[in-house]
PAPARO-903386 format. One record per residue (C-alpha): residue number from 1; residue in one letter; x, y, z. Coordinates in steps of 0.2 Angstrom, whole numbers, plus 5000, padded with zeros to 4 digits. Each point is the difference from the previous one (the first is absolute). Example, Ala and Ser with C-alpha at 12.3 -4.5 7.8 and 13.67 -1.06 7.14 Angstrom:
<pts>
<1, 'A', <5062, 4978, 5039>>
<2, 'S', <5006, 5017, 4997>>
</pts>
This chain:
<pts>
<1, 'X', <5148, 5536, 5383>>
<2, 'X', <4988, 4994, 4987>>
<3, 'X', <5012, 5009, 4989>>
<4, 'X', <5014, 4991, 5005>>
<5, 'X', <4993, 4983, 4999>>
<6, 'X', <4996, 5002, 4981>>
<7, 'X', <5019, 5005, 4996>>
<8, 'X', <5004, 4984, 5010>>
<9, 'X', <4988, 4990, 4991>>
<10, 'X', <5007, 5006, 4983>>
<11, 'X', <5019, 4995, 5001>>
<12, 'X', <4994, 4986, 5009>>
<13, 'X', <4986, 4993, 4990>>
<14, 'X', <5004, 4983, 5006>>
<15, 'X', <4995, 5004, 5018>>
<16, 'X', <4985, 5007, 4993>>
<17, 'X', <4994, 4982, 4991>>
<18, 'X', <5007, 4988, 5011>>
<19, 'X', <4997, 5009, 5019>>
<20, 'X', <4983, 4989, 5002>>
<21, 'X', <5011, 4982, 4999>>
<22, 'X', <5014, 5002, 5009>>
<23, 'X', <5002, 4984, 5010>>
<24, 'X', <5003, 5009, 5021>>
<25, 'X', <5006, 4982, 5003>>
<26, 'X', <5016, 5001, 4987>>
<27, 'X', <4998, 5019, 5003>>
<28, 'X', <5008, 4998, 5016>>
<29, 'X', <5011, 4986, 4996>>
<30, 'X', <5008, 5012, 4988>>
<31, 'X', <5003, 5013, 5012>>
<32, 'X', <5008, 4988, 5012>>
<33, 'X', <5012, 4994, 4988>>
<34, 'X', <5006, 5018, 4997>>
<35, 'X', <5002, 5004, 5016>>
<36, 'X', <5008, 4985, 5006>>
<37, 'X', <5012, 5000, 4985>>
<38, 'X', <5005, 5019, 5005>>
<39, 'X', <5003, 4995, 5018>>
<40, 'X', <5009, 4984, 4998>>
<41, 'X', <5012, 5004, 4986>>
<42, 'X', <5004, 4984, 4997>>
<43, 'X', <5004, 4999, 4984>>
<44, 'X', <5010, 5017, 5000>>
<45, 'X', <5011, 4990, 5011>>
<46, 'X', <5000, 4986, 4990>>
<47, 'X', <5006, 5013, 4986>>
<48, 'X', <5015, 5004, 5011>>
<49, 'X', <5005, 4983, 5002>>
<50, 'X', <5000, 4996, 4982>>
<51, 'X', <5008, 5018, 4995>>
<52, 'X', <5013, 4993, 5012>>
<53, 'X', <5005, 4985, 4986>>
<54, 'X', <5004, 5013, 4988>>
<55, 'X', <4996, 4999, 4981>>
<56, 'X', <4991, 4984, 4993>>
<57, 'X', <5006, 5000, 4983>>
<58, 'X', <4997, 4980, 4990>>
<59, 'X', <5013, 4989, 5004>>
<60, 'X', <5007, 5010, 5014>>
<61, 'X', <5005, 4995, 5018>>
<62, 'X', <4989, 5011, 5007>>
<63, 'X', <4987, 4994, 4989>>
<64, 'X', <4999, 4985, 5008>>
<65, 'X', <5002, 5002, 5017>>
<66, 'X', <4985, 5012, 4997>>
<67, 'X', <4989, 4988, 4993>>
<68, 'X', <5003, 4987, 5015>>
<69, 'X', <4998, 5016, 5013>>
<70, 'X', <4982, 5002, 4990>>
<71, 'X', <4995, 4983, 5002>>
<72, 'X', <5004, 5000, 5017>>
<73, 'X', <4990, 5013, 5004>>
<74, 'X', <4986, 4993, 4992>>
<75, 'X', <5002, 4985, 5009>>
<76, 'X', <5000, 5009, 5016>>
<77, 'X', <4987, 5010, 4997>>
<78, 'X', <4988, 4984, 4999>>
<79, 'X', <4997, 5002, 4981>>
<80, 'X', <4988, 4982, 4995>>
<81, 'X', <5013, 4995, 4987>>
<82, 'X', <5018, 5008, 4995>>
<83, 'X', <5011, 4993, 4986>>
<84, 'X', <5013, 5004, 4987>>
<85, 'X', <4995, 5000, 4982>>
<86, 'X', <5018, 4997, 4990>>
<87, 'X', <5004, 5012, 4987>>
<88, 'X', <5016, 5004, 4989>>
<89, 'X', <5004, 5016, 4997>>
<90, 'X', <5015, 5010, 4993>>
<91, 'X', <5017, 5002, 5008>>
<92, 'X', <5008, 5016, 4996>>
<93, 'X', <5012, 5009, 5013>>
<94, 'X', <5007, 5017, 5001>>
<95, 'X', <5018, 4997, 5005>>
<96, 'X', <5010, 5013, 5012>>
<97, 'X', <5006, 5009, 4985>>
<98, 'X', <4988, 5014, 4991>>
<99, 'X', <5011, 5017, 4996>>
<100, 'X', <4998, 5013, 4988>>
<101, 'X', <5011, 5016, 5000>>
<102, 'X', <5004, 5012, 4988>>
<103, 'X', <5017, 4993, 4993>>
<104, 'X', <5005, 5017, 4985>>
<105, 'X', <4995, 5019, 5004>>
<106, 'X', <5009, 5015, 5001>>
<107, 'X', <4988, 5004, 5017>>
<108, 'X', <4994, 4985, 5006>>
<109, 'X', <5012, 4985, 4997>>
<110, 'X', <4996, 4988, 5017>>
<111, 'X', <4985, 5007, 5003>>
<112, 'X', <4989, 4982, 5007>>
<113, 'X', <4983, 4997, 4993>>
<114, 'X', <4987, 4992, 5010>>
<115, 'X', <4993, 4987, 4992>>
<116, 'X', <4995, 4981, 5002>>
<117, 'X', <4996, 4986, 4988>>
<118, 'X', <4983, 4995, 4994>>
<119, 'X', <4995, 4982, 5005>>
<120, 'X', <5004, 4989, 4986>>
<121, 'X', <5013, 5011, 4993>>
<122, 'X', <5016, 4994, 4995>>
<123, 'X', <5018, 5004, 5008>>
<124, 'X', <5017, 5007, 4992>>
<125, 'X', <5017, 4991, 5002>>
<126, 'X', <5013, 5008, 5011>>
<127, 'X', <5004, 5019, 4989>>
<128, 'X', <4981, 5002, 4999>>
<129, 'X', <4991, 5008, 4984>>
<130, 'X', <5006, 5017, 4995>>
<131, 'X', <4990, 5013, 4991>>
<132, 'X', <4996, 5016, 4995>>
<133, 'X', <4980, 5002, 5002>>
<134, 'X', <4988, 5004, 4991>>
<135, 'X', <4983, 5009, 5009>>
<136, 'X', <4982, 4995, 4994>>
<137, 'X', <4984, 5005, 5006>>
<138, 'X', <4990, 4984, 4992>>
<139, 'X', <5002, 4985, 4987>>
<140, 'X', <4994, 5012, 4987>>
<141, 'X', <5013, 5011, 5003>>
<142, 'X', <5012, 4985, 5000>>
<143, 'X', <4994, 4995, 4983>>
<144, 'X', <5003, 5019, 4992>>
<145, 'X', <5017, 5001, 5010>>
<146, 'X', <5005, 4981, 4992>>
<147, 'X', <5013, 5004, 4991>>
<148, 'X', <5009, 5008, 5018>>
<149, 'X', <4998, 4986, 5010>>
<150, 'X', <5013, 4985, 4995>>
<151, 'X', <5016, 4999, 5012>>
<152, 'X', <4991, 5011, 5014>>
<153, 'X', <4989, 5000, 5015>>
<154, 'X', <4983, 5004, 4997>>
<155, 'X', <4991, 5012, 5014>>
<156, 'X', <4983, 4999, 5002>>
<157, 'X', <4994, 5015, 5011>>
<158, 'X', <4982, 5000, 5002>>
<159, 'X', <4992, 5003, 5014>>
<160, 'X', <4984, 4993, 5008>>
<161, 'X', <4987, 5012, 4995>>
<162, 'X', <4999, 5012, 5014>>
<163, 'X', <4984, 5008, 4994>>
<164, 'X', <4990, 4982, 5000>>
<165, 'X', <4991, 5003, 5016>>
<166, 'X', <5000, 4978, 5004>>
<167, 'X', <5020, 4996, 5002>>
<168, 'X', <4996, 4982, 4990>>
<169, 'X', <4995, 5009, 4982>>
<170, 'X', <5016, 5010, 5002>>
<171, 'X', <5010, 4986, 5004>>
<172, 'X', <4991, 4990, 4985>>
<173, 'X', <5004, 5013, 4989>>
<174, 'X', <5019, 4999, 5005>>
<175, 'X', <5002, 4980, 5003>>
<176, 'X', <5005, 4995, 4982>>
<177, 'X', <5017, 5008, 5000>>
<178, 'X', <5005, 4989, 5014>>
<179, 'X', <4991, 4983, 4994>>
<180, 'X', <5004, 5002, 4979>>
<181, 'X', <5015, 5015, 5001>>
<182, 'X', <5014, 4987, 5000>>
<183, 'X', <4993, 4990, 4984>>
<184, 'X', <4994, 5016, 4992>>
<185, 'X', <5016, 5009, 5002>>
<186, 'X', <5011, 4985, 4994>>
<187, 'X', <4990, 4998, 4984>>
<188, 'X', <5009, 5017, 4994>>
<189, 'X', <5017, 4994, 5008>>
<190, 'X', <5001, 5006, 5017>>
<191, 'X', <5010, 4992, 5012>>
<192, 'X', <4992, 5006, 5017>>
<193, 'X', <4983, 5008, 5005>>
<194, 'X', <4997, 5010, 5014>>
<195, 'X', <4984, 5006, 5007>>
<196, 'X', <4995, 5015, 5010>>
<197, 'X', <4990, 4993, 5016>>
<198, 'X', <4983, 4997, 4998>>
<199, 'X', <4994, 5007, 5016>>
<200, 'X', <4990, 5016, 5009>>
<201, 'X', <5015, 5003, 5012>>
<202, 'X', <5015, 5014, 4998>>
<203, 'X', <5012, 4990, 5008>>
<204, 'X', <5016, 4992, 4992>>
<205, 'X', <4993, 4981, 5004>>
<206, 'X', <5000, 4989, 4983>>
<207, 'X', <4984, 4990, 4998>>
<208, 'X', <5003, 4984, 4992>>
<209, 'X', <4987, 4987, 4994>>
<210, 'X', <4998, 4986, 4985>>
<211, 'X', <5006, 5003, 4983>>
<212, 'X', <5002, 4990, 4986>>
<213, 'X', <5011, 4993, 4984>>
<214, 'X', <4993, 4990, 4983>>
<215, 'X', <5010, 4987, 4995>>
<216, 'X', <5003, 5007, 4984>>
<217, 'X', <5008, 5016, 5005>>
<218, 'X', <5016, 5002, 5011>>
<219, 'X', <4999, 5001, 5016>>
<220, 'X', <5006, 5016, 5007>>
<221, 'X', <5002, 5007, 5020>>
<222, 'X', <4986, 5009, 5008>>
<223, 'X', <4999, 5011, 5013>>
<224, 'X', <4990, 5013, 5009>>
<225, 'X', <5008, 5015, 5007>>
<226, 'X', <4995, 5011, 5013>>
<227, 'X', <4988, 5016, 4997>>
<228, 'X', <5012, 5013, 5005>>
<229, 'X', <5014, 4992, 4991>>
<230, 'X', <4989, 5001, 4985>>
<231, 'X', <4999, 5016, 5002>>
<232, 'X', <5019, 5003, 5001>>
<233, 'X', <5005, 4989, 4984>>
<234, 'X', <4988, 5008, 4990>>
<235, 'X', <5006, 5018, 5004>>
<236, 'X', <5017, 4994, 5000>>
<237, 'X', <4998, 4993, 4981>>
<238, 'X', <4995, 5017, 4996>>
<239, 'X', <5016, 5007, 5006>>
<240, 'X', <5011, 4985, 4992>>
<241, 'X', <4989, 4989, 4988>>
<242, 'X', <5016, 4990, 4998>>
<243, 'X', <5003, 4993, 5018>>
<244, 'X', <5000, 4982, 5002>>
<245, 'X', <4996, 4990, 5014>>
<246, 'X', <5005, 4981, 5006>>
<247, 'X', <4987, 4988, 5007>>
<248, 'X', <5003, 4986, 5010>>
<249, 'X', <4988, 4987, 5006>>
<250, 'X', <5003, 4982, 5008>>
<251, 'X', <4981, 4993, 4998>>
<252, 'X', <4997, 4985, 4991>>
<253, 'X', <4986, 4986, 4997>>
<254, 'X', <5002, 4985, 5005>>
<255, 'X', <4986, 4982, 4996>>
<256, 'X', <4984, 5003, 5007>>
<257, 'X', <5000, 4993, 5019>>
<258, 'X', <4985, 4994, 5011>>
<259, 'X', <4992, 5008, 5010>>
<260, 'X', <4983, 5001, 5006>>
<261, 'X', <4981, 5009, 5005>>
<262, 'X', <4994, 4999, 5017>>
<263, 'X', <4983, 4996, 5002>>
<264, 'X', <4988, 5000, 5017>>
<265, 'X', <4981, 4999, 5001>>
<266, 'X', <4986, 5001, 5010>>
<267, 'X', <4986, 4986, 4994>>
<268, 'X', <4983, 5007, 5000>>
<269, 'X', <4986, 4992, 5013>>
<270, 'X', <4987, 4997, 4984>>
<271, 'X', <5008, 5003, 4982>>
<272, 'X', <5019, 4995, 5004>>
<273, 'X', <4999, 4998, 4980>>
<274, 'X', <4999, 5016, 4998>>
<275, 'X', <5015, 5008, 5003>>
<276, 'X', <5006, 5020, 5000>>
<277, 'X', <5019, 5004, 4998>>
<278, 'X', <5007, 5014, 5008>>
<279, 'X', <5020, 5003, 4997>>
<280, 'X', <5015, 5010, 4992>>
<281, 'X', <5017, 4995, 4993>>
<282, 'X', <5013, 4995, 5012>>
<283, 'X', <5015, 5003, 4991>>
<284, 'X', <5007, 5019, 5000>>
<285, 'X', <5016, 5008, 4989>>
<286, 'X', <5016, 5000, 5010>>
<287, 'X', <4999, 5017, 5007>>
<288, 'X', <4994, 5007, 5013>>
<289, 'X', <4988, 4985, 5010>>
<290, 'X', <4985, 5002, 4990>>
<291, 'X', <4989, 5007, 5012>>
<292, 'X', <4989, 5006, 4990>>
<293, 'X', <5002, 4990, 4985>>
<294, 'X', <4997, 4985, 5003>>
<295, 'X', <5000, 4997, 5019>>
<296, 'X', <4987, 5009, 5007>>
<297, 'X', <4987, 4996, 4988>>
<298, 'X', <5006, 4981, 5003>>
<299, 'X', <4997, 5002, 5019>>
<300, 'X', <4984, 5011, 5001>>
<301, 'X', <4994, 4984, 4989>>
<302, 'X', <5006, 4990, 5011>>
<303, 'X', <4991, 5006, 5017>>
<304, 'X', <4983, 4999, 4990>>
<305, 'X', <5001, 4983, 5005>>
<306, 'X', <5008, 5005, 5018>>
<307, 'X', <4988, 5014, 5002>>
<308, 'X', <4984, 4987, 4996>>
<309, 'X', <5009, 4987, 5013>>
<310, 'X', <5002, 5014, 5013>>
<311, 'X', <4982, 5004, 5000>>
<312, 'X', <4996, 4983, 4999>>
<313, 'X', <4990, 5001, 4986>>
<314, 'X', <4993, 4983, 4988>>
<315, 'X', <5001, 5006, 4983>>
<316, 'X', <4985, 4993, 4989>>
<317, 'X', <5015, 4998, 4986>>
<318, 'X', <5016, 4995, 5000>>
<319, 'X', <5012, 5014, 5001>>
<320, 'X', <5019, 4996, 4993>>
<321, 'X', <5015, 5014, 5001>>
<322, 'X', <5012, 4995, 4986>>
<323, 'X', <5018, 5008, 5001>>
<324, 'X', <5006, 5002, 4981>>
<325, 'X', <5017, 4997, 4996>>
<326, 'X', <5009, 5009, 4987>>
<327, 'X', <4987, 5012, 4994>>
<328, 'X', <5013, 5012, 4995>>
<329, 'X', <5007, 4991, 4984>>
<330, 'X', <4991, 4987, 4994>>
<331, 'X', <4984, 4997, 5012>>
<332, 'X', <5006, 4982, 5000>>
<333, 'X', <4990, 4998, 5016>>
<334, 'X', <4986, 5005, 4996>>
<335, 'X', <5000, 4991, 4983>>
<336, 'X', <4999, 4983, 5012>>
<337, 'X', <4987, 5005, 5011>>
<338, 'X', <4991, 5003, 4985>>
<339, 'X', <5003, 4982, 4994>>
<340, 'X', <4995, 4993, 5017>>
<341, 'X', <4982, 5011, 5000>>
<342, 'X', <4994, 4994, 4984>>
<343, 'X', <5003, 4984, 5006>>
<344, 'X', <4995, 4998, 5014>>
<345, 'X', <4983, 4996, 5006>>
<346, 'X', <4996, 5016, 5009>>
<347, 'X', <4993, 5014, 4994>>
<348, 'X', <5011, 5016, 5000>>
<349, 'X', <4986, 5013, 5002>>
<350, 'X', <5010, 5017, 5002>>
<351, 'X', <5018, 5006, 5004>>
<352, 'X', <5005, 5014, 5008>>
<353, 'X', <5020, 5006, 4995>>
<354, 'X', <5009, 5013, 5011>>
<355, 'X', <5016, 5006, 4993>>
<356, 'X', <4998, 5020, 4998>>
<357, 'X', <5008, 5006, 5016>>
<358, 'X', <4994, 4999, 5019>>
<359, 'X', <4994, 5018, 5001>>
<360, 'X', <4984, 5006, 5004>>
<361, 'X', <4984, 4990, 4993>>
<362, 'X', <4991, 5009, 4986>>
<363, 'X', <4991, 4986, 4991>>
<364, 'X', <4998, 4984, 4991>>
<365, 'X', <5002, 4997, 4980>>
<366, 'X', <4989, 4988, 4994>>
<367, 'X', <5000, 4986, 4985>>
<368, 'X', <4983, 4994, 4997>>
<369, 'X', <4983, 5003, 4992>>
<370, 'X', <4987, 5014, 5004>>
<371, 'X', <4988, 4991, 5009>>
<372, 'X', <5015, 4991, 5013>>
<373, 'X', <5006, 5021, 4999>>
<374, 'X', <4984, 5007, 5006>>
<375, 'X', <4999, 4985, 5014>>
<376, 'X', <5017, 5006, 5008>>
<377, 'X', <4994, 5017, 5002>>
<378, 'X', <4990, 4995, 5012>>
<379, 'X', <5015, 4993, 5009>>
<380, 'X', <5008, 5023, 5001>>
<381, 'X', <4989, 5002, 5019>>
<382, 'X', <5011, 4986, 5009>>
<383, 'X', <5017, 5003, 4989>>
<384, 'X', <4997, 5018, 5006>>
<385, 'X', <5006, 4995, 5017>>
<386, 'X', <5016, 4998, 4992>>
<387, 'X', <5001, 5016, 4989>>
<388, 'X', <4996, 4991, 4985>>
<389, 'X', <4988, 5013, 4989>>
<390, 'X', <4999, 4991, 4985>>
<391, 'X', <4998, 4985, 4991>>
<392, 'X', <5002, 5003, 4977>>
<393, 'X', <5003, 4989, 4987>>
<394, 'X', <5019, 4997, 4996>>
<395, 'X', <5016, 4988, 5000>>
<396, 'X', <5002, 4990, 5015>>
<397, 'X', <5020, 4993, 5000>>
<398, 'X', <5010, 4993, 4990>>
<399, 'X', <5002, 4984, 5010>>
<400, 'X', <4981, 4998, 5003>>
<401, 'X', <4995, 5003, 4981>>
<402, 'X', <5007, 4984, 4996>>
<403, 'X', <4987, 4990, 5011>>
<404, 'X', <4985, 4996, 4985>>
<405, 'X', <4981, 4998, 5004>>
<406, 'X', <4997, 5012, 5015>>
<407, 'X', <4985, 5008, 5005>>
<408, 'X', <5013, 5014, 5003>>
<409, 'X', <5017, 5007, 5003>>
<410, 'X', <5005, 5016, 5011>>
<411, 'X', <5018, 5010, 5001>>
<412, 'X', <4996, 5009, 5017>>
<413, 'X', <5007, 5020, 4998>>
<414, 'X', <5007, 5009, 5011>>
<415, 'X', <5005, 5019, 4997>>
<416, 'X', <5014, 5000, 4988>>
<417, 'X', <5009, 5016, 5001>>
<418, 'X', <5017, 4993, 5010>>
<419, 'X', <4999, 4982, 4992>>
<420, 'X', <5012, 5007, 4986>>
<421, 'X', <5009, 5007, 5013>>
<422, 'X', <5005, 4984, 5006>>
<423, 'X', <4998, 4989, 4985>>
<424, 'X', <5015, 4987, 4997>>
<425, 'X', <5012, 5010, 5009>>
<426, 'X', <5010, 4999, 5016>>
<427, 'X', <4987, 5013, 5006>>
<428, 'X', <4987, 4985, 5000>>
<429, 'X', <5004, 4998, 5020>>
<430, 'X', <4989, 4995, 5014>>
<431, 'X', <5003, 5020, 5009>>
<432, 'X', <4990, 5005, 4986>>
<433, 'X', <4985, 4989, 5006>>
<434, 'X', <4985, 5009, 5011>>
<435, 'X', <4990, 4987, 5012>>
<436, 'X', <4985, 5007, 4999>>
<437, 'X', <5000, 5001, 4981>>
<438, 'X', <5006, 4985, 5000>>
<439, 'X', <4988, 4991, 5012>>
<440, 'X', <4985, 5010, 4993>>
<441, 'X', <5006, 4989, 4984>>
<442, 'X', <5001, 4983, 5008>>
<443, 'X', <4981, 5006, 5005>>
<444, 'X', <4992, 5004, 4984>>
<445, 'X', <5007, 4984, 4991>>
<446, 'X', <4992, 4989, 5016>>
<447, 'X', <4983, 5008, 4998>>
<448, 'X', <5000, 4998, 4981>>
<449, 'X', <5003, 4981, 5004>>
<450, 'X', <4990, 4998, 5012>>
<451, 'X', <4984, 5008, 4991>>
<452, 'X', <5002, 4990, 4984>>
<453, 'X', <5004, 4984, 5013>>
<454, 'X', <4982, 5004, 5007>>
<455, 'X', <4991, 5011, 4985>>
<456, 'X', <5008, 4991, 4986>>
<457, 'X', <4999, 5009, 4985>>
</pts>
């Protein structure tokens, strides 16, 4: 036994220091909120519900009537104050049209690809763009292959890194040939890019995502393609490097349209100027639902609040969920509430961002100095009610980042070996969701709240 003990007390150092002040008051609160989060599955439902509206890309129908079905629920729920922060935020639209086939081959003439457009990419007319292609594995290769690429269809084919054991660095390492392909390719006289999926799954489903265009180089279509598909146009290049494939896409950008954050807060009972955010982003790419990416992290943040109002507890600070809009192109939303926080006369203290999936908690990255670092360890006893193991120095979220002069900011992480999986696809679907990983989530975001509510830090 005594054994035993000193290997616990060396992975989990934290227990070891910390052990002698846990608080048996918050202690107990803490394992309340977890279980009652794993009974009730209410926000689970509330998922559903949502999932139900569909996609909630900017300047969409379904945009909207998600953002009034958030604030309502806020409002029901009995949040202290709801409102709707006003925003603009781009207004680009895929059309019904997005076709690719194989259009000159002596074996596959008609053969479809599977592809879809990259937000922000531009359409063709009627005929499409026809080309033959032209297959590199990076932008150096593009640059050494230079003089190949004017009049045809560039193919970038590389995959996320399968060997990186974290899904994220493997996507990292891919990302750039969806977000800068298009204006790297044309800069040598390409007329179209297309990009092998970025994703960990073997299945034909295009992933698609932000790219981007400079004003001073043409604006060329962008696509993604599926993975298996990318498989099959590279082998049949091999066969006939001379086939040529047509691409048609209806999508197109429109003015920037209005749209909006939804905020709700919980006032604290002695520091209501001190305030801790908790939130996501609520808009999502147009495929799938965005179960996973967006939604679920949007509405785990969300019944934080409902969770603390459930229990009936008075948090010391005030504790505000903010909803972001459009995080997936130009983080316009989170760009405002950044302007209203260091404005305003409160004091933003931390902020904790959830957009990694709703799987199973693992832990919580962390954006501050060593000393506040150190204090949070002390927090691992309670957040181990919820499966949360660890608390390290890293990048929180891209919509949180933006908020100045915080003690800290958190990106809650949960295990990411499906959320590629999923990713800006029409696999991100509310079937792939589990309750109990997704209420032990909901769980570890309260606690943290409400022991820097209480604790501070």
């Amino acid at each position: 036994m005594k054994k035993f003990l000193i290997v616990l007390l060396f992975f989990f150092p934290s227990f070891k220091i910390h052990s002698q002040n846990i608080d048996k008051e918050l202690f107990e609160l803490s394992k309340k909120i977890v279980r009652t989060s794993l009974i009730d599955q209410k926000g689970y439902k509330w998922l559903e519900e949502l999932c139900k509206i569909g996609s909630r890309l900017t300047g969409s129908e379904n945009s909207y009537r998600a953002i009034e079905w958030a604030k309502q629920k806020m409002i029901e729920a009995g949040f202290d104050s709801v409102w709707l922060q006003p925003v603009m935020v781009p207004n680009w639209k895929r059309g019904n049209l997005e076709e690719a086939k194989i259009i000159k081959s002596k074996k596959y003439k008609g053969r479809k690809l599977n592809i879809t457009a990259f937000g922000g990419s531009i359409g063709t007319d009627k005929k499409g763009i026809t080309g033959k292609i032209i297959v590199v594995h990076d932008f150096n290769e593009l640059k050494e292959k230079k003089d190949l690429v004017k009049g045809r269809i560039v193919l970038f084919n590389r995959p996320l890194d399968y060997g990186e054991v974290e899904p994220f660095a493997g996507y990292g390492g891919a990302v750039n040939q969806r977000t800068r392909g298009a204006i790297e390719a044309a800069k040598f006289g390409a007329i179209s890019v297309i990009v092998r999926s970025i994703t960990t799954k073997h299945d034909n489903v295009p992933h698609t995502g932000v790219m981007y265009y400079e004003d001073t180089i043409p604006k060329i279509p962008s696509v993604a393609i599926g993975y298996k598909d990318a498989d099959f146009l590279t082998n049949a290049l091999k066969d006939e490097p001379d086939l040529e494939v047509n691409i048609k896409l209806s999508c197109k950008t429109y003015p920037d349209t209005i749209s909006y954050n939804v905020i709700g807060e919980i006032r604290g009972r002695e520091f209501p100027d001190e305030v801790m955010i908790v939130g996501g982003h609520f808009d999502s790419w147009d495929k799938g639902c965005g179960a996973h990416d967006d939604g679920g992290g949007c509405i785990q943040s969300m019944e934080v609040l409902d969770l603390i109002k459930r229990l009936e507890i008075k948090p010391k600070r005030t504790i505000r969920c903010v909803l972001f809009i459009d995080e997936e192109q130009r983080q316009s939303g989170a760009i405002e509430y950044a302007k209203f926080a260091a404005t305003s006369s409160q004091k933003h203290i931390a902020a904790i961002e959830a957009d990694r999936g709703v799987f199973t908690p693992r832990g919580f990255y962390a954006d501050t100095d060593s000393l506040t670092l150190n204090k949070l360890q002390s927090f691992l006893p309670y957040l181990s009610l919820a499966k949360v193991d660890w608390i390290r120095k890293g990048g929180s979220g891209v919509d949180v980042s933006k908020i100045k002069n915080t003690k800290a900011l958190f990106g809650y992480v949960p295990d990411s070996q499906r959320y590629m999986d999923v990713h800006h696809s029409d696999n991100d679907t509310f079937d792939t969701v589990h309750p109990r990983e997704f209420q032990l989530g909901s769980a570890a975001m309260t606690i943290l709240c409400l022991l820097i509510s209480e604790l501070g830090i």
